[in-house]
C-alpha positions in Angstrom: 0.0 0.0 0.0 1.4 3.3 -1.0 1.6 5.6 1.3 -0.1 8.3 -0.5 -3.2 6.2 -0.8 -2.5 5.0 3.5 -3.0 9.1 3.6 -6.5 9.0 1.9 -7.4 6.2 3.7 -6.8 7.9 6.8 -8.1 10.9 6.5 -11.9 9.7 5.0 -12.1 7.3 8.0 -11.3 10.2 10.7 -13.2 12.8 9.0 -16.1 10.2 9.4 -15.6 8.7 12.7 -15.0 11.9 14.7 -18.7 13.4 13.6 -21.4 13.7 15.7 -23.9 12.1 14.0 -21.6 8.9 13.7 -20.9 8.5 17.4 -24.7 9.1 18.0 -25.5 6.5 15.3 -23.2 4.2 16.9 -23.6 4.1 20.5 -26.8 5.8 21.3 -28.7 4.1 18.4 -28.3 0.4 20.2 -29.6 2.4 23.6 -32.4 4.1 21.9 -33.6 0.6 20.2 -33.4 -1.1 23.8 -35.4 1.7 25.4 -37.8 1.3 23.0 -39.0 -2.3 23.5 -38.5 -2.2 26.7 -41.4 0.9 26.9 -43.1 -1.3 23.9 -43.4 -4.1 26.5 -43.7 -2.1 29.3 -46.8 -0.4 27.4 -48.3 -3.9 26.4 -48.1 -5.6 30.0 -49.9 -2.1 31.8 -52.5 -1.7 29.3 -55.6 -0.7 31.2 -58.4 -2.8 30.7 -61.9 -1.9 30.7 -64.5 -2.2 33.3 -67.9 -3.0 31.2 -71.1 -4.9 31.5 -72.2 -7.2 28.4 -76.1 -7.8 28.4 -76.8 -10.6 26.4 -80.9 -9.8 25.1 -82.9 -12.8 26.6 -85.1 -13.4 23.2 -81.1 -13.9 21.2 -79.0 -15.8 24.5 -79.6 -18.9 23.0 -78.1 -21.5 24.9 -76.3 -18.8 26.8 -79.7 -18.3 29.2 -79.3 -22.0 30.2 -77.5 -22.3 33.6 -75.2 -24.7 32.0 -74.0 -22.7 29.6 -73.8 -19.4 31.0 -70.7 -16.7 30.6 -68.4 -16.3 33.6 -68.0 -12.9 34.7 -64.8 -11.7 35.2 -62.4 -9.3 36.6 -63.5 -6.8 34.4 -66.7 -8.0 32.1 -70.1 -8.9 33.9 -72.1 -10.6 31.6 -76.1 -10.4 32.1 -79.0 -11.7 30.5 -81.6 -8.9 30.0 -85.3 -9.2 28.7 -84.7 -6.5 26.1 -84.9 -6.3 22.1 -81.7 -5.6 20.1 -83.6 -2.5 18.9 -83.9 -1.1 22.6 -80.4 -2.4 23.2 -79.2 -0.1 20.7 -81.0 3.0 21.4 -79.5 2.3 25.1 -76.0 3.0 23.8 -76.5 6.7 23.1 -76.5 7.0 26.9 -74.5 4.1 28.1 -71.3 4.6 29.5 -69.6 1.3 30.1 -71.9 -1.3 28.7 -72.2 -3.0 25.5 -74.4 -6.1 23.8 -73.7 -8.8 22.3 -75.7 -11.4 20.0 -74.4 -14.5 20.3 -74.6 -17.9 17.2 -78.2 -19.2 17.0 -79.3 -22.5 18.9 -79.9 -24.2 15.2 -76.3 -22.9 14.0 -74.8 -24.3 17.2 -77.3 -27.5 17.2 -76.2 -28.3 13.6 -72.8 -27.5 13.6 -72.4 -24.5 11.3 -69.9 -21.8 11.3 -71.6 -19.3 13.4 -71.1 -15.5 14.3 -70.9 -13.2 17.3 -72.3 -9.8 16.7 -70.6 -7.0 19.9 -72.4 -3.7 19.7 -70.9 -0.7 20.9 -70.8 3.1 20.9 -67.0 3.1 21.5 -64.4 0.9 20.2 -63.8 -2.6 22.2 -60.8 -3.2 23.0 -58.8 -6.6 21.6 -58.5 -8.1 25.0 -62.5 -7.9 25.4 -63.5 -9.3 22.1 -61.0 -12.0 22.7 -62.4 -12.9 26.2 -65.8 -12.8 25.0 -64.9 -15.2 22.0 -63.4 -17.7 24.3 -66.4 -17.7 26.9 -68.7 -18.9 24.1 -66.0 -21.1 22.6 -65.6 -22.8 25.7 -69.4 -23.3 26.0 -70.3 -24.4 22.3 -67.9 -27.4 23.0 -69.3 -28.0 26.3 -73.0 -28.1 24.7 -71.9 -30.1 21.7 -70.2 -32.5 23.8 -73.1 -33.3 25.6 -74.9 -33.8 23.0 -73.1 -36.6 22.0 -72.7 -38.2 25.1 -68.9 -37.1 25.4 -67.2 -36.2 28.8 -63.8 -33.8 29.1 -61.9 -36.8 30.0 -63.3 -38.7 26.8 -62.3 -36.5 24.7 -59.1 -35.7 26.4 -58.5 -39.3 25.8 -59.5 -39.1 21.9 -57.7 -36.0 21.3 -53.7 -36.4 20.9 -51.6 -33.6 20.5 -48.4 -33.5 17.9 -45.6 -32.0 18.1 -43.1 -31.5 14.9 -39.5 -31.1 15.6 -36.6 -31.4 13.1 -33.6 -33.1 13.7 -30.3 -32.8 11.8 -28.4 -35.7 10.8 -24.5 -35.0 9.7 -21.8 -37.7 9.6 -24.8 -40.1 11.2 -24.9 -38.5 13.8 -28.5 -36.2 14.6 -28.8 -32.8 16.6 -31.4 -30.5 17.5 -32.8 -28.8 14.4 -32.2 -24.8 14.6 -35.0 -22.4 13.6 -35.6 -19.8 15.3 -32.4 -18.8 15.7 -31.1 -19.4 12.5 -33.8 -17.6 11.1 -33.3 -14.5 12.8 -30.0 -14.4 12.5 -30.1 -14.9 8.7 -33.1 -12.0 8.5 -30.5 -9.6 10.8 -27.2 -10.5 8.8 -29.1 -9.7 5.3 -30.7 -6.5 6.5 -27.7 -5.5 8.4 -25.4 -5.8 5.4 -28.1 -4.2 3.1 -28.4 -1.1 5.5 -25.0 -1.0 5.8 -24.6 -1.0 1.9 -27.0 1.3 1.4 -26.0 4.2 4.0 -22.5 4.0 3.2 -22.8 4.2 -0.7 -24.7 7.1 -0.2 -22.1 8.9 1.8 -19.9 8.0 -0.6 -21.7 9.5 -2.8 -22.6 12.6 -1.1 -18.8 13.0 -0.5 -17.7 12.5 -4.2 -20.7 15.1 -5.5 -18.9 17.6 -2.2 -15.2 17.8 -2.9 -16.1 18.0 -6.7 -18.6 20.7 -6.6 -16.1 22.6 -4.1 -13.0 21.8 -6.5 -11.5 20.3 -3.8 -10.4 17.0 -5.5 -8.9 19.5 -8.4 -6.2 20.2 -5.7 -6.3 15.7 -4.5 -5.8 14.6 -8.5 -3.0 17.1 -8.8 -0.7 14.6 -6.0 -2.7 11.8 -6.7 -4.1 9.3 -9.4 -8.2 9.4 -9.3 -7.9 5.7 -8.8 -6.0 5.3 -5.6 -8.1 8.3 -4.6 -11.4 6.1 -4.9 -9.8 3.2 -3.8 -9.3 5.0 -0.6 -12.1 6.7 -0.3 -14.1 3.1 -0.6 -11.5 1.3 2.1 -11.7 4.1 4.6 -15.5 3.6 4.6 -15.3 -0.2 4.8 -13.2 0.8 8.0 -15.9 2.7 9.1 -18.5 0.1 8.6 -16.8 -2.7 10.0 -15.9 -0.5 12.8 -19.4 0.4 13.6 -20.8 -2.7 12.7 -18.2 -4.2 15.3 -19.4 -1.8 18.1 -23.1 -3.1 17.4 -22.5 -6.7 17.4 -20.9 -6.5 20.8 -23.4 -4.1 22.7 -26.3 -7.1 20.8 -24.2 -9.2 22.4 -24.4 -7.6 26.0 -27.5 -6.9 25.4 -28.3 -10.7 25.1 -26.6 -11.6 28.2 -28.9 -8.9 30.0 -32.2 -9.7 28.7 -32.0 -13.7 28.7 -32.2 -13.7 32.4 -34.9 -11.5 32.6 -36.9 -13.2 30.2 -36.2 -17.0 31.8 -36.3 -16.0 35.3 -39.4 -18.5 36.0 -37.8 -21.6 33.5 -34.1 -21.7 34.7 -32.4 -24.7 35.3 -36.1 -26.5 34.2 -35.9 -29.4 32.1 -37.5 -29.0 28.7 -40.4 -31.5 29.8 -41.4 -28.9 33.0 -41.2 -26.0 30.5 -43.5 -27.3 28.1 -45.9 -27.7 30.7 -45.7 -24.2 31.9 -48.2 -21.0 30.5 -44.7 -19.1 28.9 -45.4 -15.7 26.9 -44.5 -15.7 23.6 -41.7 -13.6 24.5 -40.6 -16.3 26.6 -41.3 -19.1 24.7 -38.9 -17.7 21.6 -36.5 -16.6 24.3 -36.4 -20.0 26.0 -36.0 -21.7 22.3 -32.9 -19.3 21.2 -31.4 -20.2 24.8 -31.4 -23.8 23.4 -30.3 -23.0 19.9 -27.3 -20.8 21.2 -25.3 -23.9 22.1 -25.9 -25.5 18.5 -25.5 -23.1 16.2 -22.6 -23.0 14.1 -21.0 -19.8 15.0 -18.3 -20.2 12.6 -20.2 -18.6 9.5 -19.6 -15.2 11.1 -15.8 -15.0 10.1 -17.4 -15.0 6.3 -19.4 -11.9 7.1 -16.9 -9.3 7.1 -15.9 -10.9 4.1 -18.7 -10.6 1.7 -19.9 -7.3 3.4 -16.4 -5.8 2.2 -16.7 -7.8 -1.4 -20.5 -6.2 -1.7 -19.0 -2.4 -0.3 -16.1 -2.9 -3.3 -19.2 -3.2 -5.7 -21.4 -0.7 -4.4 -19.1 1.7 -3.1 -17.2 1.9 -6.3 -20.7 2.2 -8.5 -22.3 4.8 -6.0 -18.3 6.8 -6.3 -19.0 6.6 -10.0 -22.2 7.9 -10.1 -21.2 11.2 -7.6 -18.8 12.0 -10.2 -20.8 12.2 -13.0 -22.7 14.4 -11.4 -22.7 18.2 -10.0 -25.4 18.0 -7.4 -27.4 15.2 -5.5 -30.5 15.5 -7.1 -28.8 14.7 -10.6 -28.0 11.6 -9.1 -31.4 10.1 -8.2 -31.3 9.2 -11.6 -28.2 7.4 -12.4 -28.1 5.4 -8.6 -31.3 4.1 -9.3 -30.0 1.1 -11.4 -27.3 0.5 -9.2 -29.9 0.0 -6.1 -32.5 -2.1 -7.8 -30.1 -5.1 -6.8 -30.1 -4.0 -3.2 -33.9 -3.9 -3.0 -34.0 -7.1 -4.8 -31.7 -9.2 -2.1 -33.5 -8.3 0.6 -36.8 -9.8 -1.5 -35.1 -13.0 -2.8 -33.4 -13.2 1.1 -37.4 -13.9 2.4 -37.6 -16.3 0.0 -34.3 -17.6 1.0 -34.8 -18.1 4.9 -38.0 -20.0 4.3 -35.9 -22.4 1.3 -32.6 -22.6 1.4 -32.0 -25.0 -0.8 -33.9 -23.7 -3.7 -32.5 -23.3 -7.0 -33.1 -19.3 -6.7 -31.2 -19.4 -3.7 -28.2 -21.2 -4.8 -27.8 -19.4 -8.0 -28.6 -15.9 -6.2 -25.4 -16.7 -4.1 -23.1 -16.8 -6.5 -24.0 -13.5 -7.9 -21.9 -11.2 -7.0 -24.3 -8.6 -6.4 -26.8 -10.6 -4.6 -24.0 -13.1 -2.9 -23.0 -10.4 0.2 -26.7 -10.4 1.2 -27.1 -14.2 0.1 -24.7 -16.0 0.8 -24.4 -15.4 4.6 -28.2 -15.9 5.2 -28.0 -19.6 3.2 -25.6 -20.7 5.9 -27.2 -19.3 8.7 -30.3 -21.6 8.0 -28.6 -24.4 6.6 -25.2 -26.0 6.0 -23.5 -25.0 2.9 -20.2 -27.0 1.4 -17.1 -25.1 1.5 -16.7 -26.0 -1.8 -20.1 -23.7 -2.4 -18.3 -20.5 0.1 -15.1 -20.6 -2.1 -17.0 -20.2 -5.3 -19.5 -17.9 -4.1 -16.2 -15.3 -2.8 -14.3 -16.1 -5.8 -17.3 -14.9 -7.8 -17.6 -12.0 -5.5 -14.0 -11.1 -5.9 -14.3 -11.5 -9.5 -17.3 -9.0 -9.2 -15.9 -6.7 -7.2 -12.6 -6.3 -9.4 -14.9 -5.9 -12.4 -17.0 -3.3 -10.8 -13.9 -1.1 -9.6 -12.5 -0.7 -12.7 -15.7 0.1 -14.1 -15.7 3.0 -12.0 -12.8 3.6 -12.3 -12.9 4.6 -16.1 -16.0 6.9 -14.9 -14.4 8.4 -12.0 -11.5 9.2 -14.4 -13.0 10.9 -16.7 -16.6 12.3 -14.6 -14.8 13.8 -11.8 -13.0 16.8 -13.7 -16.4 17.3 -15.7 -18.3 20.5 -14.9 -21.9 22.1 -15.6 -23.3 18.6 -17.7 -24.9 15.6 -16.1 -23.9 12.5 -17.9 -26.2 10.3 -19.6 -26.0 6.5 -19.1 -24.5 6.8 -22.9 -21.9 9.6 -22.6 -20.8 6.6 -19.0 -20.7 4.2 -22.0 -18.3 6.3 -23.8 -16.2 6.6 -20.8 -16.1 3.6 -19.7 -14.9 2.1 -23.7 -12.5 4.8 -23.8 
């Protein structure tokens, strides 16, 4: 490395690093995520519910009037039958203040086992929580009824009813292991988006930073001591420092954040076997959590010594077609037009990557990942949800680098020629011209 381009180098990656709005970005942006779930869950476990009566009109109650079969009143809805019409139910709302009505499924719909419907009526909006306790109440007693009527008890049909449960198991070298999931689901959907992100932001300020020194005629003074190409070649390494820098920072503070938050979550399960925890009334939050705290220990950590890999192969490509397109340009709104080709890959790797996590294996996915602008995204979310062949990682860098190298010089031949060009916004010909020439 020359140390004219080392000089570059350095001074792009301290002129970005020592900003405010990267430092804020950095450390204050994993803080400011945290915060926010935490008063997302927060908000979700103190939600207030509401205190309301629900009259059930005597003529509609249906089986709902019998003693059997009558709703439960809870902490916060008391249900009552009331010899009233649905008419006089509903010009009671204009004054009611914490009641509503309901009309429950027919006898005949119950009786003859149709698909039947629960009208609520209301003058203000009810709440999730109310309409889903109300649901279950006559749930619970339409099976009750029914199962009466054929002559079943709860333990009978306890004794019919038999529960699966599906869960994969991975055989390599005949030997079988847990199958992974959730984990390697999420890490695949965060190791795509993170690299897209990533690729995204930091073209841009690449951009930006090209369109700035050449619209201040700064890089007329740069060219004179330097070639243009070891001044975009260090322009694009000093912002792969950056990234990998800041990505760094967040992986560790996700990993602090994990040993935090684990605990937290499992404080009821830990040290339970899997057999007491399945037994257990977990969250959802704590059923996921509980599951990743099992797939920790198998997943193959390994695949993240390939991500800085094809996150700096996918910057070369990006970075050096974003540098390109700042200068053939004067001003940022010039370039809306020319960048838009060179993001339509971007978008598209993030929608091939859902199709990815859910198949793998499919022939979209394996040929996406071994082109190089759709491998950085790709590629690292194939071998978080399944195991690729070496053979498969080589190729898919080699055609990376090949990429990469292809795409530099590319821009290169633009950036020659576009960042000493004035007043005129290149057309994707006149980039033809240069890039033949």
């Amino acid at each position: 490395m020359s140390n004219k381009l080392w000089i570059i180098i350095r001074r792009e990656f301290l002129n970005i690093v020592t900003k405010k709005t990267f430092l804020i970005a950095t450390f204050l942006l994993p803080i400011a995520f945290v915060g926010f779930m935490a008063l997302e869950i927060a908000a979700i476990s103190t939600v207030e519910k509401e205190d309301l009566t629900v009259l059930i009109p005597q003529e509609d109650a249906s089986i709902f009037a019998q003693e059997a079969y009558q709703f439960t009143n809870t902490t916060n809805l008391k249900f009552e039958v009331v010899d009233l019409t649905i008419d006089e139910l509903k010009h009671r709302q204009d004054t009611a203040e914490n009641e509503i009505f309901i009309k429950p499924p027919a006898e005949s719909q119950i009786s003859d086992y149709a698909i039947g419907k629960v009208y609520v009526y209301s003058k203000k909006t009810v709440s999730e929580s109310t309409k889903s306790t109300i649901r279950k109440q006559i749930d619970k007693r339409i099976r009750a009824y029914r199962m009466n009527a054929e002559g079943l008890s709860e333990d009978k049909l306890k004794a019919i009813e038999f529960d699966l449960d599906l869960e994969t198991k991975k055989v390599k070298k005949g030997e079988e292991t847990q199958g992974i999931e959730i984990l390697s689901k999420g890490i695949g959907i965060v190791m795509g988006f993170a690299i897209y992100m990533l690729l995204a932001i930091y073209g841009s300020i690449l951009m930006q930073s090209v369109i700035e020194e050449k619209t201040n005629r700064i890089v007329e003074i740069i060219v004179s001591s330097v070639k243009p190409f070891e001044l975009l070649l260090g322009k694009i390494m000093a912002l792969v420092g950056v990234a990998m820098t800041q990505l760094l920072i967040w992986s560790v503070a996700i990993f602090f954040i994990y040993l935090a938050a684990m605990p937290f979550l499992l404080d009821s399960v830990q040290g339970m076997a899997p057999a007491q925890v399945a037994e257990m009334d977990l969250t959802s939050a704590q059923d996921m959590a509980y599951q990743i705290q099992l797939e920790v220990g198998l997943f193959d950590w390994s695949i993240l010594w390939f991500l800085p890999l094809f996150f700096i192969g996918g910057f070369f490509i990006y970075g050096s077609l974003y540098a390109a397109v700042g200068s053939a340009v004067d001003n940022v709104q010039d370039a809306q037009q020319l960048v838009f080709p060179v993001m339509i890959p971007l978008i598209l790797s993030i929608l091939i990557g859902m199709n990815v996590i859910q198949n793998p294996n499919s022939t979209l996915a394996i040929v996406c990942s071994y082109i190089p602008f759709f491998s950085p995204m790709i590629m690292p979310v194939r071998m978080a949800a399944t195991d690729v062949a070496w053979w498969e990682i080589i190729l898919s860098l080699l055609s990376l680098g090949a990429g990469f190298l292809g795409c530099v010089w590319v821009a290169a031949k633009v950036y020659r020629t576009g960042i000493l060009m004035y007043g005129k916004k290149a057309s994707f010909k006149e980039l033809w011209k240069w890039i033949r020439a």
